[in-house]
C-alpha positions as CSV (number, residue, x, y, z in Angstrom):
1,X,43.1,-11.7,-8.5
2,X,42.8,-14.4,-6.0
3,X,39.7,-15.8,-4.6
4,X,40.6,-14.0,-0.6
5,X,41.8,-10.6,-2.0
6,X,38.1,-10.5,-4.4
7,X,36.3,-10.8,-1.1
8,X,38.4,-9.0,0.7
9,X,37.2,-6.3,-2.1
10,X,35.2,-3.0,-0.5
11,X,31.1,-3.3,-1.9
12,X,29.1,-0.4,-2.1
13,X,25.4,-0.5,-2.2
14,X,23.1,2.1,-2.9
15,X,19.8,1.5,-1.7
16,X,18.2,-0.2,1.3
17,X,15.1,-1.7,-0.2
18,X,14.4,-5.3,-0.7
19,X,16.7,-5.0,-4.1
20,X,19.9,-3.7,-2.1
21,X,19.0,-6.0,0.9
22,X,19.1,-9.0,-0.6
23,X,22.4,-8.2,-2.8
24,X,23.8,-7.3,0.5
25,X,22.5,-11.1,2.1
26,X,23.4,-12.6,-0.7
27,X,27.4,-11.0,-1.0
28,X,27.7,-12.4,3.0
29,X,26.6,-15.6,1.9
30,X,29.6,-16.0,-1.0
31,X,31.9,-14.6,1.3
32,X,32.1,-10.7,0.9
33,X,33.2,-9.1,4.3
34,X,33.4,-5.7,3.8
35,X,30.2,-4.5,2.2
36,X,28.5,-1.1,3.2
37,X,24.4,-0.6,2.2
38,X,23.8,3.2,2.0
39,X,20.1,4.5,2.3
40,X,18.6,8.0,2.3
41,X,15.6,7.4,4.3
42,X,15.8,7.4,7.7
43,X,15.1,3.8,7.9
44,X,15.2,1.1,5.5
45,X,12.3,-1.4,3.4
46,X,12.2,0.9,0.5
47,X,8.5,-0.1,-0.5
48,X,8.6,-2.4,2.2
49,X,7.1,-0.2,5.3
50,X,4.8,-1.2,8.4
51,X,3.7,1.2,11.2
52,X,3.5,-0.6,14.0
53,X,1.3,1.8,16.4
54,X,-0.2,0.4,19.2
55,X,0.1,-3.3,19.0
56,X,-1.0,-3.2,15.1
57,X,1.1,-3.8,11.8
58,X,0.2,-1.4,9.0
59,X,1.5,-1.5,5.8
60,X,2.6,1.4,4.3
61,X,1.4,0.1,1.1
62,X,-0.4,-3.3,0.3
63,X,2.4,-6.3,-0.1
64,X,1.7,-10.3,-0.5
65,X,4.3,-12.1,-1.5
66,X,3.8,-14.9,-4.2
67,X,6.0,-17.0,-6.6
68,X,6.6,-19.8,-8.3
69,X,10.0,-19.6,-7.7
70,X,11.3,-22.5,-4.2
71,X,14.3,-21.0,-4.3
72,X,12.9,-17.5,-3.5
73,X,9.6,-18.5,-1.8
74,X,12.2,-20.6,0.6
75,X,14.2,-17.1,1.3
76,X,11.0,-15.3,1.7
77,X,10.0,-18.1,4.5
78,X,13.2,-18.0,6.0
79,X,13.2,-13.7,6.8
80,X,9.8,-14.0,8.0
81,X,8.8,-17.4,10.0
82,X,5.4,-18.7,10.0
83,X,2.8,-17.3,7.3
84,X,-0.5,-16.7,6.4
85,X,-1.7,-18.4,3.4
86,X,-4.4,-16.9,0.9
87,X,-6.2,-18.0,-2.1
88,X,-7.0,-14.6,-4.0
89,X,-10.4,-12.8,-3.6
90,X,-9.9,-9.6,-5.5
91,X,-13.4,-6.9,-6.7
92,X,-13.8,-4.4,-8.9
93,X,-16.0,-1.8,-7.6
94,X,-18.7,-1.4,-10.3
95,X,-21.6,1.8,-10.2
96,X,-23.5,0.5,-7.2
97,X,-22.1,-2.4,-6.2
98,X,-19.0,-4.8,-7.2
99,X,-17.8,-7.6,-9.8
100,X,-15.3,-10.3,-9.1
101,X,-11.8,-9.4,-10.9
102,X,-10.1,-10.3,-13.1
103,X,-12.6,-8.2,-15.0
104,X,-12.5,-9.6,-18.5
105,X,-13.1,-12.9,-16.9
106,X,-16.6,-12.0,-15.2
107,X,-18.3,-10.4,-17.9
108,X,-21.3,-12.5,-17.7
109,X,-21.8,-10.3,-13.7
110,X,-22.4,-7.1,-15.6
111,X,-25.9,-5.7,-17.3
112,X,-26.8,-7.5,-20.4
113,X,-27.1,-4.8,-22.4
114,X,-23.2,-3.9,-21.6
115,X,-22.2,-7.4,-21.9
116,X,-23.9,-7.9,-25.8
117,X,-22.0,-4.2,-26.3
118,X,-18.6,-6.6,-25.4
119,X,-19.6,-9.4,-27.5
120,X,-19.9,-7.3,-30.2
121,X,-16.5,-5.6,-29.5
122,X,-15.0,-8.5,-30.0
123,X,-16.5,-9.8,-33.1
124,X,-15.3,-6.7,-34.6
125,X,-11.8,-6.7,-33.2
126,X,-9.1,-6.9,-35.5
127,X,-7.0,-9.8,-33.3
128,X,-3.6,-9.4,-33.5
129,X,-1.2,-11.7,-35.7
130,X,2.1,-12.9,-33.5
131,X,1.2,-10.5,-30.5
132,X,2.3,-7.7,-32.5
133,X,1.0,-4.2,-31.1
134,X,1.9,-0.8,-31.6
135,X,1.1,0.0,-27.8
136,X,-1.0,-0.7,-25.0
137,X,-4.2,0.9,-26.4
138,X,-3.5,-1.3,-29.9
139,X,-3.0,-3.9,-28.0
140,X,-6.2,-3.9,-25.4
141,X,-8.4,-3.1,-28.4
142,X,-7.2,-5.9,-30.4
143,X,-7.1,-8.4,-27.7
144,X,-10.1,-7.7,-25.7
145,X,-12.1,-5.2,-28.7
146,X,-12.5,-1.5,-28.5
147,X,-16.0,-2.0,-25.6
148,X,-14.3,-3.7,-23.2
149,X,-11.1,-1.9,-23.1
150,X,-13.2,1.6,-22.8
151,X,-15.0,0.0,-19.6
152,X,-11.9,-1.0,-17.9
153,X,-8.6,-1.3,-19.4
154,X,-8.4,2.9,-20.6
155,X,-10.2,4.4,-17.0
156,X,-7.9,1.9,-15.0
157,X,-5.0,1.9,-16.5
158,X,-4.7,6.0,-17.2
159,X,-5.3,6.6,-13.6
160,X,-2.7,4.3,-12.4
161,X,-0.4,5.2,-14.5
162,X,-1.0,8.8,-15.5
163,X,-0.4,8.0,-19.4
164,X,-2.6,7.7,-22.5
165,X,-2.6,3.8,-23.2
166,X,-1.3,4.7,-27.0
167,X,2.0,6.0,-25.7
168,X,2.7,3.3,-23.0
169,X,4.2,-0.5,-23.8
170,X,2.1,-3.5,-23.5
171,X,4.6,-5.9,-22.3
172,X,4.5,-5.8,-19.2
173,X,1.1,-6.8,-19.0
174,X,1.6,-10.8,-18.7
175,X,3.3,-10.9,-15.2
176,X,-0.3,-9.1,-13.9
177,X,-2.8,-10.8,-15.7
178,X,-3.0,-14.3,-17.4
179,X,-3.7,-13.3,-21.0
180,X,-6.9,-15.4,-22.3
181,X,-7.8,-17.3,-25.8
182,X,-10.9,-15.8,-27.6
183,X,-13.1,-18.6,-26.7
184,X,-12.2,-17.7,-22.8
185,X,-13.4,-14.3,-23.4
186,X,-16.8,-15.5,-25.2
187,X,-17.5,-17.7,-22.6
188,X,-16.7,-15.1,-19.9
189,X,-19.6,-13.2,-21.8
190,X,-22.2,-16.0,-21.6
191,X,-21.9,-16.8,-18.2
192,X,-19.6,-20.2,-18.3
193,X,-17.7,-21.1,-15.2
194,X,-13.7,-20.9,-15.4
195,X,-12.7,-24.3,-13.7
196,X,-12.2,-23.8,-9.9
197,X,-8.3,-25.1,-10.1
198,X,-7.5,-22.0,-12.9
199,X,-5.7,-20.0,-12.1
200,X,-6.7,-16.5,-13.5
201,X,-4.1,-14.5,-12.0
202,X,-0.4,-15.2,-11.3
203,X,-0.2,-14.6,-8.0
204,X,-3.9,-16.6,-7.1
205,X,-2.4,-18.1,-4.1
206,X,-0.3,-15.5,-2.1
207,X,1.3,-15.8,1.6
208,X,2.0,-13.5,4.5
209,X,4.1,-12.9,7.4
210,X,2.0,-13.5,10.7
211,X,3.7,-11.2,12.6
212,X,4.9,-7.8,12.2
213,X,3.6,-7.0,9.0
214,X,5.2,-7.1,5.1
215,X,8.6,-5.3,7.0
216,X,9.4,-8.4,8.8
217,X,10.9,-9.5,5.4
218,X,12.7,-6.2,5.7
219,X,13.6,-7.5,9.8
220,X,14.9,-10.7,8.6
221,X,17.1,-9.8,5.8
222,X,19.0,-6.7,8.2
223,X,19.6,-9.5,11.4
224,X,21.3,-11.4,8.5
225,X,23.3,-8.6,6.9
226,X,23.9,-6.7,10.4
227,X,22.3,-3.2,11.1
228,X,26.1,-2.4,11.3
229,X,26.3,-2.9,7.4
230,X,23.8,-0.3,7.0
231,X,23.8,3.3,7.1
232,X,20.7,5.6,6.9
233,X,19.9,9.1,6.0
234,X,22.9,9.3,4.0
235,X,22.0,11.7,0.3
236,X,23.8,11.2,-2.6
237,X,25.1,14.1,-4.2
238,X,27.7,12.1,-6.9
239,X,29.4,9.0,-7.9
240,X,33.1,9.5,-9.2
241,X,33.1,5.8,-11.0
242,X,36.6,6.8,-12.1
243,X,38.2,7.7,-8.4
244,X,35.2,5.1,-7.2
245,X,33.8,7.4,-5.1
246,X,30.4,8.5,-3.8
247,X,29.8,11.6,-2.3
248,X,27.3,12.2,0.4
249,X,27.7,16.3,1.6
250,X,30.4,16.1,3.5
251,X,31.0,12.6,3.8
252,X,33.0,10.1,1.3
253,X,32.7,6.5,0.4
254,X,35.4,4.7,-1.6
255,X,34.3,1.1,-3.1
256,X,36.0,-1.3,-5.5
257,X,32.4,-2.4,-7.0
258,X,29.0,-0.8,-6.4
259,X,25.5,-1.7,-7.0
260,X,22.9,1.1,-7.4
261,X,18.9,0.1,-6.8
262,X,18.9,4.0,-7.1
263,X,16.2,5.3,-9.7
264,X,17.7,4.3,-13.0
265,X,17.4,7.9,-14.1
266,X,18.9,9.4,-10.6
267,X,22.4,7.0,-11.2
268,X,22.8,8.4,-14.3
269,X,22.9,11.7,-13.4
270,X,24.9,11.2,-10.8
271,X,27.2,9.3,-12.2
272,X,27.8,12.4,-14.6
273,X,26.3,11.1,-18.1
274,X,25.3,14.1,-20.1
275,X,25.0,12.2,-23.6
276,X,20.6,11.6,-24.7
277,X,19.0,13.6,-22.2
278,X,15.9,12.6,-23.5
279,X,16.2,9.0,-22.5
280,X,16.1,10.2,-19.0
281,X,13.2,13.0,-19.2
282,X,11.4,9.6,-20.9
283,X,11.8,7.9,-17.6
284,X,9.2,8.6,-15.5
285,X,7.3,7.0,-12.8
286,X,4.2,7.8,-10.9
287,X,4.1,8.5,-6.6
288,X,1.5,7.0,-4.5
289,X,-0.4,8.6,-1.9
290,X,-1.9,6.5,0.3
291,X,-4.5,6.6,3.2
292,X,-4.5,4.0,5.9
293,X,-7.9,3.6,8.0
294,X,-8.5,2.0,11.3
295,X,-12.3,1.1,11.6
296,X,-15.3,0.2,13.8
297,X,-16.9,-1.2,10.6
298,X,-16.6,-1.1,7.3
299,X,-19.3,-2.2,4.6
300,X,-17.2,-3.9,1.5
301,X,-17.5,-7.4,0.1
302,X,-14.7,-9.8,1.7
303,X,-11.8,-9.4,-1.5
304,X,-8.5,-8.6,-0.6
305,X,-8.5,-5.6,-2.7
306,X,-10.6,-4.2,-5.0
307,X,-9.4,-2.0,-8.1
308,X,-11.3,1.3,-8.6
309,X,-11.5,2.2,-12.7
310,X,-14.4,5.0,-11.9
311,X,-13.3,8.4,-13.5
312,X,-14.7,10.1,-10.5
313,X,-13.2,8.7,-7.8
314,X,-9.4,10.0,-6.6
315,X,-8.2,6.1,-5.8
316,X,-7.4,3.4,-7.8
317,X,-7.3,0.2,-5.3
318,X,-8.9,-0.4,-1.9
319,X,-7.5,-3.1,0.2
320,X,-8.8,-5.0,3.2
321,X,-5.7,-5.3,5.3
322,X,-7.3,-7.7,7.9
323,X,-8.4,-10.0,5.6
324,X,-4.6,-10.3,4.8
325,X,-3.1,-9.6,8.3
326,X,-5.9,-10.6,11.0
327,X,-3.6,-8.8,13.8
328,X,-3.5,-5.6,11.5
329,X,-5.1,-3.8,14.3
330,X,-6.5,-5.1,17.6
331,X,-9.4,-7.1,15.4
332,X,-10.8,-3.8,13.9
333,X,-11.3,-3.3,10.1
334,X,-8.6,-1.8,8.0
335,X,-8.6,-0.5,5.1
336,X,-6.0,1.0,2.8
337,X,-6.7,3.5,-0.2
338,X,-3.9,3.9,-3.0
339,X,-4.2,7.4,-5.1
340,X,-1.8,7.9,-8.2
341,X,-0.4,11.1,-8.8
342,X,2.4,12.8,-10.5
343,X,5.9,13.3,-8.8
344,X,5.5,17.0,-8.4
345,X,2.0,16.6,-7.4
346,X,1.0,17.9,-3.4
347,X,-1.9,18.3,-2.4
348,X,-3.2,19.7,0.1
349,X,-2.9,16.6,2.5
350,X,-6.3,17.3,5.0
351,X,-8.2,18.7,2.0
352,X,-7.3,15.9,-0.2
353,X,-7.7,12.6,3.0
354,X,-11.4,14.5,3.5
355,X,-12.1,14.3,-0.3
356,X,-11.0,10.9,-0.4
357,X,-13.2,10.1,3.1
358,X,-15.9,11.6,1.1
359,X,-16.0,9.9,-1.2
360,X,-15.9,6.3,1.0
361,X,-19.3,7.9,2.6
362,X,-21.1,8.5,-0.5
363,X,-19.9,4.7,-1.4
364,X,-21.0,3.6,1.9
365,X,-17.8,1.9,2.1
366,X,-17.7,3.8,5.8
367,X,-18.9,6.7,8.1
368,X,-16.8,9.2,9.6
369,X,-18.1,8.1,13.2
370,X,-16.2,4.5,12.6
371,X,-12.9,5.6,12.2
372,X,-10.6,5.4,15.1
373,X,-7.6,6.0,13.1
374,X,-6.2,7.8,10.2
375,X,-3.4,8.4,8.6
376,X,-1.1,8.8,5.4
377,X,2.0,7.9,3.6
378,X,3.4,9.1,0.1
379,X,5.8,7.3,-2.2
380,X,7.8,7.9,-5.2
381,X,9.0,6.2,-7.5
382,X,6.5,3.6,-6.9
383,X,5.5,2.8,-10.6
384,X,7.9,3.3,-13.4
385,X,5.8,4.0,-16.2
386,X,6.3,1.7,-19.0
387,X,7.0,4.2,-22.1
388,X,6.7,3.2,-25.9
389,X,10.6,3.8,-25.9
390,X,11.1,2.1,-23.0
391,X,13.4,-1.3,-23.4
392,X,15.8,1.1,-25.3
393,X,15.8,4.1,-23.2
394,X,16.5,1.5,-20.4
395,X,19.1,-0.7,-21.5
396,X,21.0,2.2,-23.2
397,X,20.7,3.6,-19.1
398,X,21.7,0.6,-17.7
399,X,24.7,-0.1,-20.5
400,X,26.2,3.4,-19.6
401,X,26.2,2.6,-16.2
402,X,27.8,-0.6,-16.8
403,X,30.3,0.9,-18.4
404,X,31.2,3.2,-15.4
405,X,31.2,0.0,-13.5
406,X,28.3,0.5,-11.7
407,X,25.5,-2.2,-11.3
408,X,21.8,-1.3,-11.4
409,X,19.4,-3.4,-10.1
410,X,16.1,-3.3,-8.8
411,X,12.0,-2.1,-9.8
412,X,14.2,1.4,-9.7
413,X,17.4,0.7,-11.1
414,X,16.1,-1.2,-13.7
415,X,12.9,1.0,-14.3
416,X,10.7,-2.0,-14.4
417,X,7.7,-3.1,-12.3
418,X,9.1,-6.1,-10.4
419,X,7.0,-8.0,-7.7
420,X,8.8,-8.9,-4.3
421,X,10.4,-12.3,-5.7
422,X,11.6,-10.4,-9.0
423,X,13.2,-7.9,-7.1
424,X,14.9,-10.2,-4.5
425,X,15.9,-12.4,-7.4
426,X,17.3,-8.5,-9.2
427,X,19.5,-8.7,-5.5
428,X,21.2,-12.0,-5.9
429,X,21.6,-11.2,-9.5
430,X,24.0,-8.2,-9.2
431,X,25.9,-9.6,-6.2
432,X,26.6,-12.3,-8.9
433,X,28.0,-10.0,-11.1
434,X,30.1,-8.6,-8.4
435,X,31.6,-12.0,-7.7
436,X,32.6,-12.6,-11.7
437,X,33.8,-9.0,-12.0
């Protein structure tokens, strides 16, 4: 096939998050003319959502982008124009009052009694030989010993993700926190001081767009594909990889290669695979619910965000919007509360914001009398859930879909939990793969 007739080639893309986005940028950029972005929202970002009400910029959800990666940090610079930049402040809120996260690095801020409870955790830890664990729970008690990992790795990590640590992977773990040597871990005990130029998180140092909130990447990467290239509200019903076809009720797209940032599982069904079942009831992910407040005042330290491990409260992480985005909202505080629940979870939404607002009050976090603004948005998939079986439940997905000649890419289509530059890096990958096809 010649060069011209390959890009002269019809490109179907399903998805119009910042996966699908950036496949589509990146398929204009090596030539592709005829490419079409299908969405079924009724407007496109994916994850990537601002309400803009009023002269403010809300996320949706909390988003900072960070990377070590020029070649993506230069894209990311390029959608979105000038930036705020942010070294990392991040809490954990703790009974009556707060520690600094990463939370196996402060241990020397908690009681004494709880922190000689640690050290003798990890005296009696079994440490692990090669990084070999059986799961996330074998790994956390091995790694960090059984005290510490009941304090905060178990309460956190089971409400965020909905799953007993001993049937979820551990893998995953190193692109969120940076993994510490046992003296580090003594030391954060004692009381010693990290040095102030370590960096005890991966994304330490994060920017932000300074206007329009995290959708201006979402802005930026439509002027360059053309809102013409997109169309929205648009629910897929099948794919016909032999006839390579997609059906959409009554209407019918023909393509000569596809890319799906679909939910992994969601492709395959569509695409017709009937063979291991199981694979795909494995797949899960959990949604997010989560409640955006405008405020007269709000009484919280000055972190970013904070992460919640409490048993009792509904939310897992609180975040201080305008200490991220100062024009958030017309200079008033704002604060937004993520809750983790299952996909066939729905609450009653009033009930549930009220328990969540009362819960705030009792914290003294806020009072009902300084909020000028409330509202809510709910997300799913938002965190595919890393099973025991999952790196072969996923590339056995991703192989059958390859061999229907559909390309999955994405924190969806590839079931994984991918932060902005990962999954804009997941976009330029499959349009690659287009191009060699």
């Amino acid at each position: 096939m010649t060069a011209k007739k390959k890009l002269s080639e019809k490109v179907l893309i399903l998805g119009a998050g910042l996966t699908g986005l950036s496949a589509a940028y990146k398929l204009k950029t090596l030539g592709f003319k005829n490419v079409l972005v299908l969405e079924k929202e009724k407007r496109p970002g994916g994850l990537l959502k601002t309400d803009r009400k009023e002269g403010g910029a809300i996320d949706q959800l909390p988003h900072v982008f960070f990377s070590k990666d020029k070649t993506v940090k230069s894209f990311f610079l390029k959608m979105v124009g000038k930036v705020y930049r942010h070294s990392h402040k991040l809490g954990v809120l703790w009974k009556n009052g707060y520690i600094d996260y990463p939370f196996q690095n402060n241990i020397h801020q908690l009681e004494i009694e709880e922190r000689k409870k640690i050290l003798k955790g990890l005296f009696e830890r079994k440490p692990l030989k090669n990084l070999k664990a059986g799961n996330f729970e074998d790994f956390a008690v091995k790694t960090f010993g059984n005290e510490l990992t009941e304090l905060f790795f178990r309460p956190y990590n089971e409400k965020l993700w909905l799953t007993p640590l001993k049937k979820m992977d551990y893998k995953w773990l190193a692109s969120k926190i940076k993994m510490q040597e046992p003296s580090e871990l003594v030391e954060s005990v004692l009381g010693a001081e990290n040095k102030k130029d370590k960096a005890v998180a991966p994304h330490a140092e994060f920017i932000y767009p300074k206007k329009g909130g995290i959708q201006t990447l979402i802005d930026g990467l439509i002027a360059e594909v053309g809102a013409d290239k997109i169309k929205l509200d648009i629910n897929i019903t099948r794919i016909d990889s032999k006839k390579k076809t997609v059906f959409a009720g009554k209407e019918i797209f023909h393509y000569d290669k596809i890319i799906s940032t679909l939910p992994l599982n969601e492709a395959v069904k569509l695409s017709g695979m009937k063979k291991n079942g199981s694979a795909l009831k494995r797949l899960k992910a959990t949604k997010v619910f989560c409640v955006q407040y405008v405020l007269k005042k709000i009484n919280l330290p000055r972190y970013h965000w904070i992460y919640v491990p409490g048993k009792k409260f509904p939310f897992y992480r609180l975040t201080r919007e305008e200490l991220i985005n100062p024009k958030a909202f017309k200079n008033k505080k704002v604060l937004l509360v993520e809750c983790a629940m299952g996909k066939s979870d729905f609450p009653n939404e009033k009930t549930f914001i009220k328990e969540i607002t009362s819960h705030l009050e009792k914290l003294n976090i806020l009072k009902r009398k300084d909020i000028e603004r409330m509202w809510h948005s709910d997300h799913f998939p938002a965190y595919p859930v890393p099973h025991l079986k999952g790196e072969k439940d996923i590339s056995f997905c991703l192989n059958e879909l390859l061999k229907r000649g559909i390309i999955s890419a994405g924190r969806s289509g590839e079931w994984f939990i991918k932060n902005m530059d990962h999954s804009i890096l997941a976009g330029f990958k499959a349009a690659g793969e287009i191009l060699k096809r």
